[in-house]
DSSP file (Angstrom, degrees, kcal/mol; ACC not computed):
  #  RESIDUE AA STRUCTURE BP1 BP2  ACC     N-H-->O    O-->H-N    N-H-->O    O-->H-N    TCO  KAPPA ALPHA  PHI   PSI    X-CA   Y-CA   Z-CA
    1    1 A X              0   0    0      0, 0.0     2,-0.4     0, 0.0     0, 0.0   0.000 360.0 360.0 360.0 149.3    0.0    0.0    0.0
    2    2 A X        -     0   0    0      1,-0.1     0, 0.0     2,-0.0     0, 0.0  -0.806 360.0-107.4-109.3 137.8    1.3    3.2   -0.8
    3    3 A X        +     0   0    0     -2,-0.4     2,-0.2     2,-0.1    -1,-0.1  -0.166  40.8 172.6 -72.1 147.6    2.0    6.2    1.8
    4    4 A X        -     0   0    0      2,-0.2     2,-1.4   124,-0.1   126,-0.2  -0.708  47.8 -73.9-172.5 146.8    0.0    8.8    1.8
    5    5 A X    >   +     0   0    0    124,-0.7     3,-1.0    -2,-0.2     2,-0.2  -0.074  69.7 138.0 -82.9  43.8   -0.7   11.9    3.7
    6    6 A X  T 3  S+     0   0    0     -2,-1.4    26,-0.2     1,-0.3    -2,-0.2  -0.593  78.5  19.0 -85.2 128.0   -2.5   10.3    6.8
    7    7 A X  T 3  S+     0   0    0      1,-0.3    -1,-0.3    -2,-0.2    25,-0.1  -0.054  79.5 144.0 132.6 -74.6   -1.1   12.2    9.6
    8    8 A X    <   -     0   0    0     -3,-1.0    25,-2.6    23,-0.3     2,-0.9  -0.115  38.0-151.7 -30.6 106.9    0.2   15.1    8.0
    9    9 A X  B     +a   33   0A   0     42,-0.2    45,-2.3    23,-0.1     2,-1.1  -0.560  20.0 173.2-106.4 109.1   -0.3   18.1   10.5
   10   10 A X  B     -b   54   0B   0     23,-1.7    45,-0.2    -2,-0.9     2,-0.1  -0.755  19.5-147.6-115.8 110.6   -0.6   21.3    8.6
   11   11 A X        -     0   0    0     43,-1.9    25,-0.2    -2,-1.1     2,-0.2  -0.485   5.3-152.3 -79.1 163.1   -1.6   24.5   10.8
   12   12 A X  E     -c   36   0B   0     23,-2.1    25,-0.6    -2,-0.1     2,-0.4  -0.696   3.9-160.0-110.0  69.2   -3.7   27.2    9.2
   13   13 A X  E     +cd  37  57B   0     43,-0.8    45,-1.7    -2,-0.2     2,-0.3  -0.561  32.4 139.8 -67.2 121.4   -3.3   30.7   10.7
   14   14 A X        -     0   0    0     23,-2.8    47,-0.1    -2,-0.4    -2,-0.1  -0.950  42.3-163.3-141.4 136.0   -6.3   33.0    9.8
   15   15 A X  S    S+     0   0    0     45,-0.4     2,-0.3    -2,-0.3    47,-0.2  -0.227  81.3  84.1-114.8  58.4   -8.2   35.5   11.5
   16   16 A X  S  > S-     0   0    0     45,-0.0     4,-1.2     0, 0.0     5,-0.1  -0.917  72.6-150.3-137.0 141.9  -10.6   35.1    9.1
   17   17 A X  H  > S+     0   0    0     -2,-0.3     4,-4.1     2,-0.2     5,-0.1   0.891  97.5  57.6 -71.6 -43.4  -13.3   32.0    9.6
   18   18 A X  H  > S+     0   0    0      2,-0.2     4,-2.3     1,-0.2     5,-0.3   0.960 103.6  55.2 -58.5 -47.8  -13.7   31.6    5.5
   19   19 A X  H  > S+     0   0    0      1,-0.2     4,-4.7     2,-0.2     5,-0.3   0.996 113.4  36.9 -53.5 -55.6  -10.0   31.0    5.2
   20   20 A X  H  X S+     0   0    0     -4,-1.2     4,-2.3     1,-0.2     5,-0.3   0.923 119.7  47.1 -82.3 -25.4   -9.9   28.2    7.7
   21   21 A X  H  X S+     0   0    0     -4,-4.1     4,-2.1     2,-0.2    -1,-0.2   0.936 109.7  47.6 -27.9 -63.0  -12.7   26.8    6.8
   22   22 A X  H  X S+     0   0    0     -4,-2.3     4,-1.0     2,-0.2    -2,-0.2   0.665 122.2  40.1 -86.5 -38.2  -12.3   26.9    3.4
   23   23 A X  H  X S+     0   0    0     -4,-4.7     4,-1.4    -5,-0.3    -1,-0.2   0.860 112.8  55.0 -98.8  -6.8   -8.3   25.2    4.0
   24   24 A X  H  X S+     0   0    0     -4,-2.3     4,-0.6    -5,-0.3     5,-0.3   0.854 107.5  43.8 -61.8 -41.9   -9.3   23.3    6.3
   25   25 A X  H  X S+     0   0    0     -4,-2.1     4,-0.7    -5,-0.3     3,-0.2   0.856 117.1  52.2 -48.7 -36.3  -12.4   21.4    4.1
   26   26 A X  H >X S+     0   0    0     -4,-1.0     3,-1.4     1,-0.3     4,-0.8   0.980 109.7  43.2 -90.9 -64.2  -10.0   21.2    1.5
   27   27 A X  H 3<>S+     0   0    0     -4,-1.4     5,-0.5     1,-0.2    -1,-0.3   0.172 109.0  59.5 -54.8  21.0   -7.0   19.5    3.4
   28   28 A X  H 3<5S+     0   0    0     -4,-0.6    -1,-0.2    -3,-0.2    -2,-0.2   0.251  96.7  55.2 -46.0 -31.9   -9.0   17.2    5.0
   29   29 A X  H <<5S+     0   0    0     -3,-1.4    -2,-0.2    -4,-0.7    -3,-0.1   0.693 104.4  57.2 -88.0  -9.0  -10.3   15.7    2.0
   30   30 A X  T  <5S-     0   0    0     -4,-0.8   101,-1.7   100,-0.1    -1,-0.2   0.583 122.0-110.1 -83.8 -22.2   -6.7   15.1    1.0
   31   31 A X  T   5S+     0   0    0      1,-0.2     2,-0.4    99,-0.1   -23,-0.3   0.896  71.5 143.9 110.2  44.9   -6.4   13.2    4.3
   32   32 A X      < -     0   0    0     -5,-0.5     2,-0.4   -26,-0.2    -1,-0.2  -0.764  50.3-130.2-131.6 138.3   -4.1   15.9    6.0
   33   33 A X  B     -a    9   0A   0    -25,-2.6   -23,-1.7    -2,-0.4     2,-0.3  -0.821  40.5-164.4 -88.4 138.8   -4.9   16.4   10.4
   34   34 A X        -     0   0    0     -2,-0.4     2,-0.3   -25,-0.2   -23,-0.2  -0.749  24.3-163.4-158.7 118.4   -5.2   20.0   10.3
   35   35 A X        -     0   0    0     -2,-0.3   -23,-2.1    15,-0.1     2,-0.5  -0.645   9.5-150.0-112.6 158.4   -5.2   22.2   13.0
   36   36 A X  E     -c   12   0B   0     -2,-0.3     2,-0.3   -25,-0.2   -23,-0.2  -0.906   8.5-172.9-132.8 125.1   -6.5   26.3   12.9
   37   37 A X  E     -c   13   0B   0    -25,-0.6   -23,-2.8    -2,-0.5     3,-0.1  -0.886  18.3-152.4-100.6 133.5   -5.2   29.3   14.9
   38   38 A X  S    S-     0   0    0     -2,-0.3     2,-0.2     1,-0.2    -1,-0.1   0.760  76.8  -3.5 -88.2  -4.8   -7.1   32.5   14.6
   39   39 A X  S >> S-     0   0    0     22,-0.1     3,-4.1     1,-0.1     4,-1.4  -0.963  81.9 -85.7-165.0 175.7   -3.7   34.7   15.5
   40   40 A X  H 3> S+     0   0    0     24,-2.0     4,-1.8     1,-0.3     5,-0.1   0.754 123.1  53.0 -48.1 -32.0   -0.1   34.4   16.5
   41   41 A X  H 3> S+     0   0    0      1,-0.2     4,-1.0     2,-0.2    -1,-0.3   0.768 113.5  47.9 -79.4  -9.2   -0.5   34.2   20.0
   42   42 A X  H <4 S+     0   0    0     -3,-4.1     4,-0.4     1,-0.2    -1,-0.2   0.884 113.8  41.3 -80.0 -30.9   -2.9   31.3   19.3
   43   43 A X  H >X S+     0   0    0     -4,-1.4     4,-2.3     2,-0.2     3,-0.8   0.731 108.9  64.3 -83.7 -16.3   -1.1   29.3   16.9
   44   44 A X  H 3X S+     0   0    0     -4,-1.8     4,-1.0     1,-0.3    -1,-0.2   0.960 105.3  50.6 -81.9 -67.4    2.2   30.0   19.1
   45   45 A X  H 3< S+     0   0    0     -4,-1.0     4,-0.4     2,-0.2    -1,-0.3   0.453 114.0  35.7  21.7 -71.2    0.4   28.1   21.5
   46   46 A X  H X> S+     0   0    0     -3,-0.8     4,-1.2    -4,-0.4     3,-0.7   0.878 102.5  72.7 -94.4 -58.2   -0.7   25.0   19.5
   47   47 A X  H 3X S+     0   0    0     -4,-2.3     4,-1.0     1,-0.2    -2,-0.2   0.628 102.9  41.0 -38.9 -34.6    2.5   24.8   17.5
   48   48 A X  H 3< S+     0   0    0     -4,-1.0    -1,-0.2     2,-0.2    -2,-0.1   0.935 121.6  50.5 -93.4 -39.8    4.7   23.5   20.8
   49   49 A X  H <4 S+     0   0    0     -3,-0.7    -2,-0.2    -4,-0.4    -1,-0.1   0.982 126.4  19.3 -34.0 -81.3    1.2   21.2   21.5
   50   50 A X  H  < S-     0   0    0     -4,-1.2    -3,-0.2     1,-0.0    -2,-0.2   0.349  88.7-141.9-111.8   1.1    0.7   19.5   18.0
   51   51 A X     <  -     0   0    0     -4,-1.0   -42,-0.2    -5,-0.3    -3,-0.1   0.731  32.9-142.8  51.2  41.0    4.5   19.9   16.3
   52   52 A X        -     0   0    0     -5,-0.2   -42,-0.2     1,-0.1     3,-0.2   0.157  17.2-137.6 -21.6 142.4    3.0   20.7   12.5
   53   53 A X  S    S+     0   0    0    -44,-0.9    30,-0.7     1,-0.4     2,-0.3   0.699  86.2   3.2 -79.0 -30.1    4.5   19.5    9.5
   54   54 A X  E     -be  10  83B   0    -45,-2.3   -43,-1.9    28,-0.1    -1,-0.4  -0.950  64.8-136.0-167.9 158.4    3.9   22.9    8.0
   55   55 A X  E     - e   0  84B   0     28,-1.3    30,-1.7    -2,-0.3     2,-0.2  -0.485  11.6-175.9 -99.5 152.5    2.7   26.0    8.7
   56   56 A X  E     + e   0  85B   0     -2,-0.2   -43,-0.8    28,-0.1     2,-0.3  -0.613  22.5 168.5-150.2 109.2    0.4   28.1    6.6
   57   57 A X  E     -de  13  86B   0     28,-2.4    30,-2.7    -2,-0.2   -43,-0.2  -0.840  32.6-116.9-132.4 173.6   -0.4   32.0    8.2
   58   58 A X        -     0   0    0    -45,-1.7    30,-0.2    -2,-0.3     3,-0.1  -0.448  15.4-141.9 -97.6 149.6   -2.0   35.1    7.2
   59   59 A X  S    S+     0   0    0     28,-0.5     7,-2.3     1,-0.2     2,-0.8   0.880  86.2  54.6-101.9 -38.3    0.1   38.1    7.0
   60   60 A X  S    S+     0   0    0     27,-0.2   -45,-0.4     5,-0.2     2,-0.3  -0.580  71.5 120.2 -89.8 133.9   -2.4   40.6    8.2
   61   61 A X        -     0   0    0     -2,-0.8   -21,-0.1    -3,-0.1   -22,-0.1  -0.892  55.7 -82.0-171.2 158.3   -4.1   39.9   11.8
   62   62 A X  S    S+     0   0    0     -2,-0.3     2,-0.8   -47,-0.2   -22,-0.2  -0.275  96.6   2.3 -62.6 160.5   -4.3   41.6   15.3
   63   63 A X  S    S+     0   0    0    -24,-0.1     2,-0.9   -23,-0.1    -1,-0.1  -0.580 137.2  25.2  46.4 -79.2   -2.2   41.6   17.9
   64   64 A X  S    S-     0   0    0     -2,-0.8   -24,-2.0    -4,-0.1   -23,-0.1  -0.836  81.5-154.3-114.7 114.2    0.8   39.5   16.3
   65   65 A X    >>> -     0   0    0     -2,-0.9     4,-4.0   -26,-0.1     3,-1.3  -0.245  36.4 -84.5 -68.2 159.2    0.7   39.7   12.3
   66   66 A X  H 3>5S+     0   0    0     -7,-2.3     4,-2.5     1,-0.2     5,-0.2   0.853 124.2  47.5 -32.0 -69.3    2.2   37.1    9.9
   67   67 A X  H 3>5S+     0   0    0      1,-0.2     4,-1.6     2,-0.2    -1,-0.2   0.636 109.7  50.6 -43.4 -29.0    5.8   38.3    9.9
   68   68 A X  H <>>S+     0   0    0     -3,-1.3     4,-1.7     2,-0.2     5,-0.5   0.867 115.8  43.6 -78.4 -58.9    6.0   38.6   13.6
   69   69 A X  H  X5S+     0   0    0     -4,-4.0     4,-0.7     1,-0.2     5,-0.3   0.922 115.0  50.8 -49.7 -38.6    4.5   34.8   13.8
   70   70 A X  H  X<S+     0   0    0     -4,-2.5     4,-2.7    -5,-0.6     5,-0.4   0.991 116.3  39.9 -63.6 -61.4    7.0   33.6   10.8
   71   71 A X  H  <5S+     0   0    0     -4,-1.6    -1,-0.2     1,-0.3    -2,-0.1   0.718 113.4  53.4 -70.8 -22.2   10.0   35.1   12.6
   72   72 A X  H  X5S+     0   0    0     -4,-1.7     4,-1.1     2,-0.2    -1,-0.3   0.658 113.2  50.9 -82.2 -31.2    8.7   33.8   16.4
   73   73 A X  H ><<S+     0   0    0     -4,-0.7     3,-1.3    -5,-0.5     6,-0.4   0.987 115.2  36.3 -73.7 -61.4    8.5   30.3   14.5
   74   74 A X  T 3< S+     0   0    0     -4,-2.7    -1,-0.3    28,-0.3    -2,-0.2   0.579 106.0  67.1 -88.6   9.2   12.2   30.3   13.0
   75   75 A X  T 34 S+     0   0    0     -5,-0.4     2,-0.6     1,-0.1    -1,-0.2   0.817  86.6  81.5 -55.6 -24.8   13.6   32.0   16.0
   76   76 A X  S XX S-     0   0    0     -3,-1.3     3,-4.7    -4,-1.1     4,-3.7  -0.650  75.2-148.4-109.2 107.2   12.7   28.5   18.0
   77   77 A X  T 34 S+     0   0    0     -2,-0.6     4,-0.4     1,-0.3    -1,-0.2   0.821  99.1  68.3 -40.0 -30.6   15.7   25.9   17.1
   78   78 A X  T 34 S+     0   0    0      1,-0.2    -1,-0.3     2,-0.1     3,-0.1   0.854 116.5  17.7 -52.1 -29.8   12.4   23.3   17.5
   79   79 A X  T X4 S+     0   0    0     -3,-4.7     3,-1.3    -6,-0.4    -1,-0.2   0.254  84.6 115.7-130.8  -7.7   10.7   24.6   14.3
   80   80 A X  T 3< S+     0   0    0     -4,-3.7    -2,-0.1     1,-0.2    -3,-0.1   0.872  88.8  43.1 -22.0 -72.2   13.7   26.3   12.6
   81   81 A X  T 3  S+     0   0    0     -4,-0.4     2,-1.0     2,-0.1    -1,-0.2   0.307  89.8 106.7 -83.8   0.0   13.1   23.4    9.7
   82   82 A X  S <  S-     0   0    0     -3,-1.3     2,-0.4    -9,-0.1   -28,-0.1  -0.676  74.7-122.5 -91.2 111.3    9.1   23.6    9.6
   83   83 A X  E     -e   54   0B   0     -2,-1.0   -28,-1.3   -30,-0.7     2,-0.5  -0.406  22.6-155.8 -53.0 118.0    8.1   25.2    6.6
   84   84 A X  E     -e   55   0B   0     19,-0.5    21,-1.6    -2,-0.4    22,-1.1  -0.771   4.3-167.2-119.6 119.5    5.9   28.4    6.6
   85   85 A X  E     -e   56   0B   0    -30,-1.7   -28,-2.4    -2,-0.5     2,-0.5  -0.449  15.6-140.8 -69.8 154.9    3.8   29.5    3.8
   86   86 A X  E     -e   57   0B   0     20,-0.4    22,-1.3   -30,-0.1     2,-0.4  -0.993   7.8-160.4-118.5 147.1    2.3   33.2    3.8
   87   87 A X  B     +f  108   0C   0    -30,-2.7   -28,-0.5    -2,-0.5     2,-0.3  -0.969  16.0 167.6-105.9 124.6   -0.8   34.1    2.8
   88   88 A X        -     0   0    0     20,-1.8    22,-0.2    -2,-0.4    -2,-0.1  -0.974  39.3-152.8-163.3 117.0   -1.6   37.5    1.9
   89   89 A X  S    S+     0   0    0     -2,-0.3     2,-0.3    20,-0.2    20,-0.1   0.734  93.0  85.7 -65.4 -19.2   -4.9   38.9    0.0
   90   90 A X        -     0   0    0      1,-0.1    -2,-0.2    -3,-0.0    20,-0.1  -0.629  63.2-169.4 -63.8 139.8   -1.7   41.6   -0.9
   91   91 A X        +     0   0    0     -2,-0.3    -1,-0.1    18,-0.1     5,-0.1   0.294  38.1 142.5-102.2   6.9    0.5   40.4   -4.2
   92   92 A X     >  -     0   0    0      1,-0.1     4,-0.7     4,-0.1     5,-0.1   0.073  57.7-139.4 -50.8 150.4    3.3   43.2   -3.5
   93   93 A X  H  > S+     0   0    0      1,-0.1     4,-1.8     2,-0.1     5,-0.4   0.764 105.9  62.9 -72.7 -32.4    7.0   42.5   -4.1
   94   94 A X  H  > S+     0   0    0      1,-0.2     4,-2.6     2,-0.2     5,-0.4   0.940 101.1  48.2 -54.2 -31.2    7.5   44.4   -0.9
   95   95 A X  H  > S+     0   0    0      2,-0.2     4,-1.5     1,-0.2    -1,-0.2   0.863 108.9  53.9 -75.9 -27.6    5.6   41.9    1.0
   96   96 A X  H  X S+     0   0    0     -4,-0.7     4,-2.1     1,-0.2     5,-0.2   0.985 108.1  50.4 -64.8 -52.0    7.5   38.9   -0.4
   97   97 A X  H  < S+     0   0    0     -4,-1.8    -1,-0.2     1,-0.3    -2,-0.2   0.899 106.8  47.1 -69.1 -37.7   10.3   40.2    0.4
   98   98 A X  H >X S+     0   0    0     -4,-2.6     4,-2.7    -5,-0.4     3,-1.3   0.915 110.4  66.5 -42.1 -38.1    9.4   41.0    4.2
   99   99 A X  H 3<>S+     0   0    0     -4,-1.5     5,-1.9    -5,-0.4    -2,-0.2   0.976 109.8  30.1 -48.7 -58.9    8.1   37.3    3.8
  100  100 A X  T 3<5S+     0   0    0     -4,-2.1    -1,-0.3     3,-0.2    -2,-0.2  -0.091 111.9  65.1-104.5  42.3   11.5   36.0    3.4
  101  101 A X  T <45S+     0   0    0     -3,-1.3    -1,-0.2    -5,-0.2    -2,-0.2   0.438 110.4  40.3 -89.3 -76.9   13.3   38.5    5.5
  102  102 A X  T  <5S-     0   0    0     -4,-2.7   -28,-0.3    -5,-0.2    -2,-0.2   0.540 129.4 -96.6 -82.8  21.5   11.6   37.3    8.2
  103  103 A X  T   5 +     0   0    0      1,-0.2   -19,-0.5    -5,-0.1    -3,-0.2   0.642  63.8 151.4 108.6   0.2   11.9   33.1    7.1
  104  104 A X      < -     0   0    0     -5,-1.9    -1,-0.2    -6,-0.3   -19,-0.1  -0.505  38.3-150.5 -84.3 152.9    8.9   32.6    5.5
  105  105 A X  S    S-     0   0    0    -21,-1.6     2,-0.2     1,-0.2   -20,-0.2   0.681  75.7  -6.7-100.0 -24.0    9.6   29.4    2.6
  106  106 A X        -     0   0    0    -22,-1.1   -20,-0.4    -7,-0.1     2,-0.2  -0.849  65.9-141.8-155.1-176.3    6.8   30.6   -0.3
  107  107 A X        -     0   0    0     -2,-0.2     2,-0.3   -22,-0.2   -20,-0.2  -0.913  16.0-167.2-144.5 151.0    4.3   33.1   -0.2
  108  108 A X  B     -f   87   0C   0    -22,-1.3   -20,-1.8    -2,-0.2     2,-0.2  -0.940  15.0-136.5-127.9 169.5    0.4   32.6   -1.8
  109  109 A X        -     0   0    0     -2,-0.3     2,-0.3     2,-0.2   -20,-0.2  -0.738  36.2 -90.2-117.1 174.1   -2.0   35.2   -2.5
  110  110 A X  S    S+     0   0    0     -2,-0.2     2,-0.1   -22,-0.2     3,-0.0  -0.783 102.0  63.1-129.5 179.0   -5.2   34.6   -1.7
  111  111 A X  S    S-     0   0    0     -2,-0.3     2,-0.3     1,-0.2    -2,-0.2   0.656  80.5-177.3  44.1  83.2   -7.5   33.5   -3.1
  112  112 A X        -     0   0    0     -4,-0.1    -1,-0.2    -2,-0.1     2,-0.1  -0.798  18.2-131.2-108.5-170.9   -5.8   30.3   -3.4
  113  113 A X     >  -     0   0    0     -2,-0.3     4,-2.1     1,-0.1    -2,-0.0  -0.430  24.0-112.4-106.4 172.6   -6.6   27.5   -4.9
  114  114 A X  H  >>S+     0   0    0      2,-0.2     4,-2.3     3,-0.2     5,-0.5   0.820 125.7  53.0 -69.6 -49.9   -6.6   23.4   -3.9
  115  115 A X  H  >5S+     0   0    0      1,-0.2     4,-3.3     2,-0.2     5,-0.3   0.939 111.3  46.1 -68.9 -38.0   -3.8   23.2   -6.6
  116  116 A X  H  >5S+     0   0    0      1,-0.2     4,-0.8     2,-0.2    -1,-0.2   0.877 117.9  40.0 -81.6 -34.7   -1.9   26.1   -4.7
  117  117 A X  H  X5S+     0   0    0     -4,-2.1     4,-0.6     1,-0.2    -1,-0.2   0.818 114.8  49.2-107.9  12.0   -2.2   24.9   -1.7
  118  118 A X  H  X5S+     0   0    0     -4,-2.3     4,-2.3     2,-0.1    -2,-0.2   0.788 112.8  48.9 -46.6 -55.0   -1.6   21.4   -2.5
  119  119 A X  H  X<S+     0   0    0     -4,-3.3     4,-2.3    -5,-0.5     5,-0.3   0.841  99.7  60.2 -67.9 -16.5    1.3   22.2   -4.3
  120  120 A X  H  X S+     0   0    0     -4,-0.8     4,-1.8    -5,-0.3     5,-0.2   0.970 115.7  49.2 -69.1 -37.8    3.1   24.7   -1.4
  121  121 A X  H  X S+     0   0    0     -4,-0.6     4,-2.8    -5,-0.2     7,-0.2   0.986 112.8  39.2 -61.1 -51.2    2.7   20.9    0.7
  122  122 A X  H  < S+     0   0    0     -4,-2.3    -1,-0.2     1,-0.2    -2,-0.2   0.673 111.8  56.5 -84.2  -1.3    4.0   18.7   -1.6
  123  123 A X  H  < S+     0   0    0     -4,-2.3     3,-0.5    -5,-0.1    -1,-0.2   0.859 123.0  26.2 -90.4  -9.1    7.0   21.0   -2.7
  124  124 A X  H  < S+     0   0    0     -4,-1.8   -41,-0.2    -5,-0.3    -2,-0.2   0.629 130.4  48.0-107.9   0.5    8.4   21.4    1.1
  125  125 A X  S >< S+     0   0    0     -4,-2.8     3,-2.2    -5,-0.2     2,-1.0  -0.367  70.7 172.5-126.1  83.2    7.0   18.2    2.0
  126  126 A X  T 3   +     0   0    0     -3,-0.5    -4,-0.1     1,-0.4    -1,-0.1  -0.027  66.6  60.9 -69.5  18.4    7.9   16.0   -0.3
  127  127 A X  T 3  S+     0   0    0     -2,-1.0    -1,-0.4  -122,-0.0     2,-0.2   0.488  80.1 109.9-102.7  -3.0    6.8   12.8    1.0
  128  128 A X    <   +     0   0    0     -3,-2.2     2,-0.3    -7,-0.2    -3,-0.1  -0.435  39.3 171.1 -93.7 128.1    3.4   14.0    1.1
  129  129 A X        -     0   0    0     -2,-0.2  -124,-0.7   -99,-0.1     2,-0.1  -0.961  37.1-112.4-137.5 128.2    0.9   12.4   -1.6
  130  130 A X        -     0   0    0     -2,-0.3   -99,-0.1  -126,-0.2  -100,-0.1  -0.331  24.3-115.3 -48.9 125.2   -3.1   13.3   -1.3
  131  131 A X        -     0   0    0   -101,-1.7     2,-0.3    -2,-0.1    -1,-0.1  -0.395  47.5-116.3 -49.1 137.9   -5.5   10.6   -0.3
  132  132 A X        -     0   0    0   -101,-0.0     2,-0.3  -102,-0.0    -1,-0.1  -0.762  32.1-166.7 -82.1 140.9   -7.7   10.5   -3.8
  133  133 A X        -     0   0    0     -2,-0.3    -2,-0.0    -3,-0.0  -104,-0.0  -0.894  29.1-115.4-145.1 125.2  -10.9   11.3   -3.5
  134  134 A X              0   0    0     -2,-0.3    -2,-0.0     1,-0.2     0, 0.0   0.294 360.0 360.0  -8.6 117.5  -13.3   10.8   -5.9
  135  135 A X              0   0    0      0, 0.0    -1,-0.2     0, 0.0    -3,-0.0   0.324 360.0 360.0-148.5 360.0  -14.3   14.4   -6.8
């Protein structure tokens, strides 16, 4: 039988409901455990709890914004190596580049898609293949 992403813990950070919803429905039907912060200090929080495979946060939210979460994340030798997407309704080149100033491994805009954010898993986790489902 062939591995495939049963298991896989990919956090969401959103302070928007639609967002996690919306990646949470969609990784789950790849077969992905997936747990959802609504801002840094929450997911800060659950990340030392539930040890994610990858991260996926929003750049704008209250109290601690995406960059501030990204940088709190690769400060901590534990999660140095956990990848972190951002997601940011912005497309600027200024923002990417704060993104990876402060660690961040890709950036997506949102909108994204099940292909985008399928693909941000399987290129920094590359053992990762989606349960199929019949769609």
């Amino acid at each position: 039988m062939e591995q495939h992403s049963e298991g896989l813990r990919v956090m969401v950070i959103d302070d928007s409901k639609t967002i996690r919803r919306t990646a949470e429905t969609l990784l789950k039907k790849v077969g992905c455990e997936v747990i959802t912060a609504v801002d840094g200090f929450d997911a800060l929080a659950k990340i030392a709890d539930s040890h994610p495979n990858i991260i996926f946060v929003d750049i704008m939210m209250p109290r601690l914004d995406g960059y501030q979460t990204c940088a709190l994340i690769k400060n901590n030798s534990a999660f140095k190596s956990t990848p972190v997407i951002m997601l940011s309704s912005k497309d600027g080149l200024f923002d990417k580049a704060k993104g990876r100033i402060v660690g961040s491994d890709q950036y997506l805009t949102k909108p994204f898609s099940k292909e985008e954010l399928l693909g941000a898993i399987k290129a920094h986790v590359p053992a990762f293949t989606p349960v199929d489902q019949a769609s």
